[in-house]
C-alpha positions in Angstrom: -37.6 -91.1 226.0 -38.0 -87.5 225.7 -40.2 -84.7 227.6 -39.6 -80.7 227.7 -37.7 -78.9 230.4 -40.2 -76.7 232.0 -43.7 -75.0 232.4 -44.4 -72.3 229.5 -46.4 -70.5 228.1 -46.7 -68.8 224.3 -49.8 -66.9 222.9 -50.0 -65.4 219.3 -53.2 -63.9 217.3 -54.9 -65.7 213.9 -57.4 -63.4 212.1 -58.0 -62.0 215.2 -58.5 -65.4 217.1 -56.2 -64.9 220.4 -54.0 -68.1 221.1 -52.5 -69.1 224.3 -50.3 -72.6 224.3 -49.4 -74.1 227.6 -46.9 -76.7 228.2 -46.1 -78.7 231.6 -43.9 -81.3 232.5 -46.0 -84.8 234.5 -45.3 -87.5 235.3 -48.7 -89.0 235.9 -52.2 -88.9 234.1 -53.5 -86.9 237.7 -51.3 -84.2 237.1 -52.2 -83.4 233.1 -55.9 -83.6 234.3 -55.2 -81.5 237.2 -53.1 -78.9 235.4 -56.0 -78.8 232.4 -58.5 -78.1 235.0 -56.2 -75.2 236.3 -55.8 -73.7 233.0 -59.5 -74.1 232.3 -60.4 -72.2 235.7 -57.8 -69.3 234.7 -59.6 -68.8 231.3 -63.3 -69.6 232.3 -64.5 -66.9 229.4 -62.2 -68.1 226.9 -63.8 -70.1 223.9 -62.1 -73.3 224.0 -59.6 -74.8 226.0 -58.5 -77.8 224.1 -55.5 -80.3 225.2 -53.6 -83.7 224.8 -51.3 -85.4 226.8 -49.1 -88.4 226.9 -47.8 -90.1 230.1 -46.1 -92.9 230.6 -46.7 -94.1 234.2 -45.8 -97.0 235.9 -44.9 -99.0 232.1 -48.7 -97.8 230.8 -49.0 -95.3 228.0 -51.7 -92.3 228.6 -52.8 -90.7 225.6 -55.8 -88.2 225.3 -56.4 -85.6 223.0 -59.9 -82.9 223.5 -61.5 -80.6 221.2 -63.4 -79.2 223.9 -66.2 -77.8 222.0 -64.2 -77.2 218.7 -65.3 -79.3 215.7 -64.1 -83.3 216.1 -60.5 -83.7 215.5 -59.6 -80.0 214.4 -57.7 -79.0 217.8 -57.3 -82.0 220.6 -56.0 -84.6 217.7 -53.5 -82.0 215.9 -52.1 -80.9 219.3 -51.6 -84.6 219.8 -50.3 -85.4 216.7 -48.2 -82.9 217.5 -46.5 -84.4 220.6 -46.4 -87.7 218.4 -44.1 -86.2 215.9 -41.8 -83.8 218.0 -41.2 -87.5 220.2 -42.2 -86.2 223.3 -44.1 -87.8 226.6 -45.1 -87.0 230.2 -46.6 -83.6 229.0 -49.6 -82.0 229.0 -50.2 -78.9 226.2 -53.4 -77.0 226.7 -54.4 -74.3 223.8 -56.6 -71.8 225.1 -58.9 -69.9 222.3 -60.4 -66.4 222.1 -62.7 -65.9 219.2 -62.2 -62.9 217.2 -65.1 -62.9 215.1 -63.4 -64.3 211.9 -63.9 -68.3 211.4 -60.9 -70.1 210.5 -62.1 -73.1 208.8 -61.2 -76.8 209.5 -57.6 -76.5 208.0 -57.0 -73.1 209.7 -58.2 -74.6 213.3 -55.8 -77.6 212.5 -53.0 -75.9 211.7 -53.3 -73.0 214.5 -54.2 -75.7 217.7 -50.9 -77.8 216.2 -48.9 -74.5 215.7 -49.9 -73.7 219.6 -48.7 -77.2 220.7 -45.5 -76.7 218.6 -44.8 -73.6 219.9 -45.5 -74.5 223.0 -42.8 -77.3 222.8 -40.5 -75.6 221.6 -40.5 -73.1 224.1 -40.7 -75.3 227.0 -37.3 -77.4 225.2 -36.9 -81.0 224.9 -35.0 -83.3 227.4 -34.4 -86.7 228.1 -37.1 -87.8 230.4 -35.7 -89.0 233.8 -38.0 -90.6 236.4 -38.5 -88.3 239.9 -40.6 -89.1 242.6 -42.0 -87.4 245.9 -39.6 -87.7 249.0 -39.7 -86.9 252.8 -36.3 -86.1 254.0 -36.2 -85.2 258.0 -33.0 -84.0 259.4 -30.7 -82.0 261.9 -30.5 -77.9 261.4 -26.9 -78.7 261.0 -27.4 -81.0 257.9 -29.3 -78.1 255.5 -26.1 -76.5 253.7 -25.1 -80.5 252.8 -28.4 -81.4 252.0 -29.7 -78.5 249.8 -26.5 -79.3 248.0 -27.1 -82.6 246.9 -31.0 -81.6 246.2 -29.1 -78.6 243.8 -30.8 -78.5 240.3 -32.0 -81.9 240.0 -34.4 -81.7 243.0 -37.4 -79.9 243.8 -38.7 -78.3 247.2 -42.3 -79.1 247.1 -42.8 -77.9 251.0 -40.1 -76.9 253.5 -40.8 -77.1 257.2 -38.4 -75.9 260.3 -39.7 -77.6 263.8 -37.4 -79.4 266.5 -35.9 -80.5 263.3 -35.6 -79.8 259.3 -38.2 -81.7 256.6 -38.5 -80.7 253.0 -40.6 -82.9 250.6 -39.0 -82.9 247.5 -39.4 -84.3 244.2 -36.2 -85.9 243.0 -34.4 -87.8 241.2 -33.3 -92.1 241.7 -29.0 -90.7 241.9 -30.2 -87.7 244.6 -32.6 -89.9 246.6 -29.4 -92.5 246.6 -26.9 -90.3 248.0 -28.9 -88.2 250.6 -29.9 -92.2 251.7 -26.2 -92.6 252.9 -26.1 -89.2 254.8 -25.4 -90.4 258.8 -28.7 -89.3 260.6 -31.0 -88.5 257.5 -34.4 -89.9 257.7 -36.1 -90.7 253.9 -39.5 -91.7 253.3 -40.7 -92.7 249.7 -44.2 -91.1 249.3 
C-alpha cells in the first residue's frame, strides 16, 4: 500500500479561477475531517473547498469524495478518482477555489479539481504506507542523546516536556517503538 511523503501545498490559475491543492498524510478518518475543516477555516471566502480522502484504519476502507457546493460529481469525485488511479491511501487532498469570473464548464471543473489532486500528489511524493501510532516515552535527562537517536527520521515529536524527568509523545513507527521498548529504565505507553 502506498500514501505520499508529506503535507503540501500547490496552487495554479484557470481562466482566472485561482486553485489551491492540499495534500496530507492520515492515518485515520478524524484526521482527513479534521485537516478539511482546517483548510476550510483558512479560506472561509474562498468559493469552494472541495476534498476526498481514503483511509484505511484498523482493516476498514474510508472513502469520501465532496463537491462542496460545485455541481455533483465535477470536483469531489475527479479528486477521488484521482487518488484511485495514482494507488494511493491514508490521504486527504482538499482543492480550494477562487472564482474569477469566467465559468469553466463541467469538463473544465473535472479536469482542473483532478489536475489539483494530481498535482497535489505529486508534489507531496508517493511512499510505501507504513503503520505509526501515538507513543508516551518517559525517561532519565541522561537517556535524550540515545533516545532522540532511535526516534531519528522515522519518528515524530508531537509534544516534548522536561520535569523531574524527560517525556516526548511521539508518533512512530512498530521497529522504533520496539527498540526504545528494550532501553533499561524507559517507560512506554501505547496511546
Amino acid at each position: 500500500m502506498n500514501t505520499i511523503k508529506k503535507e503540501t501545498i500547490i496552487e495554479f490559475e484557470e481562466r482566472k479561477s485561482k486553485f489551491i491543492g492540499y495534500a496530507k498524510p492520515i492515518s485515520n478518518k478524524k484526521e482527513a475531517e479534521s485537516f478539511i475543516q482546517q483548510i476550510k477555516s483558512k479560506h472561509p471566502d474562498a468559493t469552494h473547498n472541495c476534498s476526498a480522502y481514503k483511509v484505511i484504519d484498523n482493516g476498514q476502507e474510508y472513502f469520501k469524495t465532496d463537491d462542496d457546493g460545485e455541481p455533483s460529481g465535477t470536483a469531489g469525485k475527479p479528486m477521488g478518482d484521482i487518488i484511485t488511479y495514482m494507488e494511493v491511501s491514508n490521504l486527504v487532498v482538499v482543492a480550494t477555489r477562487y472564482f474569477g469570473g469566467i465559468k469553466l464548464g463541467a469538463g473544465g471543473l473535472v479536469r482542473n479539481y483532478a489536475k489539483t489532486a494530481k498535482l497535489a500528489i505529486q508534489d507531496a511524493g508517493i511512499e510505501e504506507y507504513i503503520e505509526k501510532k501515538i507513543y508516551l516515552v518517559d525517561f532519565n535527562y541522561d537517556k535524550i542523546g540515545e533516545i532522540e537517536n532511535i526516534i531519528g527520521i522515522s519518528g515524530e515529536y508531537i509534544e516534548k516536556g522536561y520535569n523531574d524527568r524527560v517525556t516526548y509523545k511521539i508518533k512512530t513507527d512498530e521497529n522504533t517503538y520496539n527498540t526504545l521498548k528494550n532501553i533499561k529504565d524507559v517507560i512506554i505507553i501505547d496511546l
